[in-house]
C-alpha positions as CSV (number, residue, x, y, z in Angstrom):
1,X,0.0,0.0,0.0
2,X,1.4,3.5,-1.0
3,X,2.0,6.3,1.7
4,X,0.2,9.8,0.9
5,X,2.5,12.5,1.9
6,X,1.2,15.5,2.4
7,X,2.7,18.8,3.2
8,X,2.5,19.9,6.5
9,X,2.9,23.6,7.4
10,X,5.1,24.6,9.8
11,X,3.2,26.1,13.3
12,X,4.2,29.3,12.7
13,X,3.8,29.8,9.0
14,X,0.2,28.3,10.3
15,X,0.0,31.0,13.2
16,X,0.5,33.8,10.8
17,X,-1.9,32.6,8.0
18,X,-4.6,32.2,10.9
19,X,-3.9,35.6,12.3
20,X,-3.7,37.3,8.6
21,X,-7.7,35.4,7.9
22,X,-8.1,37.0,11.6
23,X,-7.7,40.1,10.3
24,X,-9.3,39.7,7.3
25,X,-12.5,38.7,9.0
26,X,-12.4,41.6,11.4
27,X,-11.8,44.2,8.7
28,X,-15.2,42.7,6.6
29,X,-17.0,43.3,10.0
30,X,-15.6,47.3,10.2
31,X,-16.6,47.9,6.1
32,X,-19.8,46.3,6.4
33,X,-20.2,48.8,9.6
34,X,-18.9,51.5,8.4
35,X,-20.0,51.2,4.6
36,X,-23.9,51.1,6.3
37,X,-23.4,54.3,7.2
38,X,-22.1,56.4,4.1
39,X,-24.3,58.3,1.8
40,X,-22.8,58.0,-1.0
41,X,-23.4,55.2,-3.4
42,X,-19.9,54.6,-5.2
43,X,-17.9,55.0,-1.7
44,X,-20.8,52.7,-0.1
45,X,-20.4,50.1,-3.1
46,X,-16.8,50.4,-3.1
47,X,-16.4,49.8,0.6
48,X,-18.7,47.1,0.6
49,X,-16.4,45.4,-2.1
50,X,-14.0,45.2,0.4
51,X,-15.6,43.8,2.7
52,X,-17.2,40.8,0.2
53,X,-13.6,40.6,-1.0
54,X,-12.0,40.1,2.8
55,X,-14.8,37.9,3.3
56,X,-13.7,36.0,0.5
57,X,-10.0,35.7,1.2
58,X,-10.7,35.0,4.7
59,X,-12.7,31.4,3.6
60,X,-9.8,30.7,0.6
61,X,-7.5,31.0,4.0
62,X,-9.3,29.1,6.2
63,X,-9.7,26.6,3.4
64,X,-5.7,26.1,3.3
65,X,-5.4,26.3,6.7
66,X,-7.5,23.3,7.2
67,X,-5.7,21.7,4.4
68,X,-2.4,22.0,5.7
69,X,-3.2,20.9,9.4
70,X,-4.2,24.3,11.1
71,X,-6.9,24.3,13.5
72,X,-10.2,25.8,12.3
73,X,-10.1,29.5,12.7
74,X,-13.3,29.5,13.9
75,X,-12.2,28.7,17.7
76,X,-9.3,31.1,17.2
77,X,-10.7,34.3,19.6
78,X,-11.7,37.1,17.2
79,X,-11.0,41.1,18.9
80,X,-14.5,42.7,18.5
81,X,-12.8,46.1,17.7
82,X,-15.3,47.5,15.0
83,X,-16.2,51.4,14.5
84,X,-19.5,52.3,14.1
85,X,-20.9,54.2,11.6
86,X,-20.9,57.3,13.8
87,X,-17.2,56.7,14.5
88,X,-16.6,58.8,11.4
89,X,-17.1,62.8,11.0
90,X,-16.3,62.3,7.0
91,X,-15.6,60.9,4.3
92,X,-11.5,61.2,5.1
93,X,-12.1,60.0,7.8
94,X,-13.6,56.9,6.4
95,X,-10.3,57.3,3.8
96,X,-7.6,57.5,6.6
97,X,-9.2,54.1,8.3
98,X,-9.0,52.7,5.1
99,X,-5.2,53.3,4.6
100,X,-4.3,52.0,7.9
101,X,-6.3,49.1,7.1
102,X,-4.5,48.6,4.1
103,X,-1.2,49.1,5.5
104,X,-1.8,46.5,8.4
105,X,-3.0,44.1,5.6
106,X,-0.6,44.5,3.5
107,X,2.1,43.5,5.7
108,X,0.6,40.6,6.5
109,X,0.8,39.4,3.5
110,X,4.2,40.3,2.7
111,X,5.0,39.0,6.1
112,X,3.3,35.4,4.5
113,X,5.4,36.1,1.6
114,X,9.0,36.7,2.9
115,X,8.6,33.2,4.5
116,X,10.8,30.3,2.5
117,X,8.1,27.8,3.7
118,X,5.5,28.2,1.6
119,X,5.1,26.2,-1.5
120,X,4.3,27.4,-4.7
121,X,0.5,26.9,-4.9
122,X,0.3,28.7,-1.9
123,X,2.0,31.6,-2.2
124,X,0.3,32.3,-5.4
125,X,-3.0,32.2,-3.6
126,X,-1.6,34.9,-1.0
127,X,-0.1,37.3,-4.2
128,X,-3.4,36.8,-5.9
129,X,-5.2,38.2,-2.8
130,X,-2.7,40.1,-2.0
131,X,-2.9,42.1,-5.6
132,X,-7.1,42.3,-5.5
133,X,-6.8,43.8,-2.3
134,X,-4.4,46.2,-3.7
135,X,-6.8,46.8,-6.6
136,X,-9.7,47.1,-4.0
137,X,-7.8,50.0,-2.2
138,X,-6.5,51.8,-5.3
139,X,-10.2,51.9,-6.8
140,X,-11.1,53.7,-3.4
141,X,-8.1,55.9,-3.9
142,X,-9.2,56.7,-7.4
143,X,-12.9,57.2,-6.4
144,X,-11.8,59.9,-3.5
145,X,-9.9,61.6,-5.5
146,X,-12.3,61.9,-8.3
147,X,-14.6,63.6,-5.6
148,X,-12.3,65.9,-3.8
149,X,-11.3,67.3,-7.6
């Protein structure tokens, strides 16, 4: 009878993907929050798209993290940290959360990246999501500064 082998992640390449789908999770909880509360369609709409797209990445995370031995994130404890829709005076306010969020998640996944562990189907997954998140936060950019003009 043959062996399967299958690749088991190290526990902290593990620990980091878990705390980057963590993250991800928590930040769809905050645009979904603080997308309910903006007037505007196109900033609405394009806050809401990243919080379906976290949403998304999140479960693509979880998936692997399954896959590759990790607990379920589920019983991981999630920080219940999320602004409400009054948090914000404006729109740059909404703009400056956003860039900090994108900074936090953005070295996450580089932090993913930079590890030597990770084999190749994998850290195509993380560049993919890594690049639509981009995408997601340069559309916002674009769409701000289309407004402020």
């Amino acid at each position: 009878m043959m062996e399967k082998h299958l690749y088991k992640a190290p526990p902290f390449l593990l620990q980091k993907m878990q705390a980057l789908c963590s993250m991800l999770l928590q930040d769809k909880k905050k645009y979904e929050t603080v997308g309910a509360g903006i007037a505007d369609q196109q900033f609405r709409r394009t806050i809401l798209t990243l919080a379906q797209e976290s949403n998304q990445y999140a479960t693509e995370l979880l998936s692997q993290i399954e896959t590759l031995g990790g607990m379920d994130q589920q019983t991981a404890p999630v920080n219940q940290d999320t602004a409400g829709p009054g948090a914000f005076a404006n729109e740059e306010d909404i703009l400056s959360f956003c860039q900090l969020n994108e900074k936090k998640m953005v070295s996450a996944y580089r932090d993913i990246l930079n590890e030597s562990f990770l084999y190749e189907g994998l850290r195509k997954m993380i560049r993919y999501q890594l690049n639509g998140i981009l995408c997601s936060f340069t559309q916002l950019k674009l769409l701000q500064s289309l407004k402020f003009q």
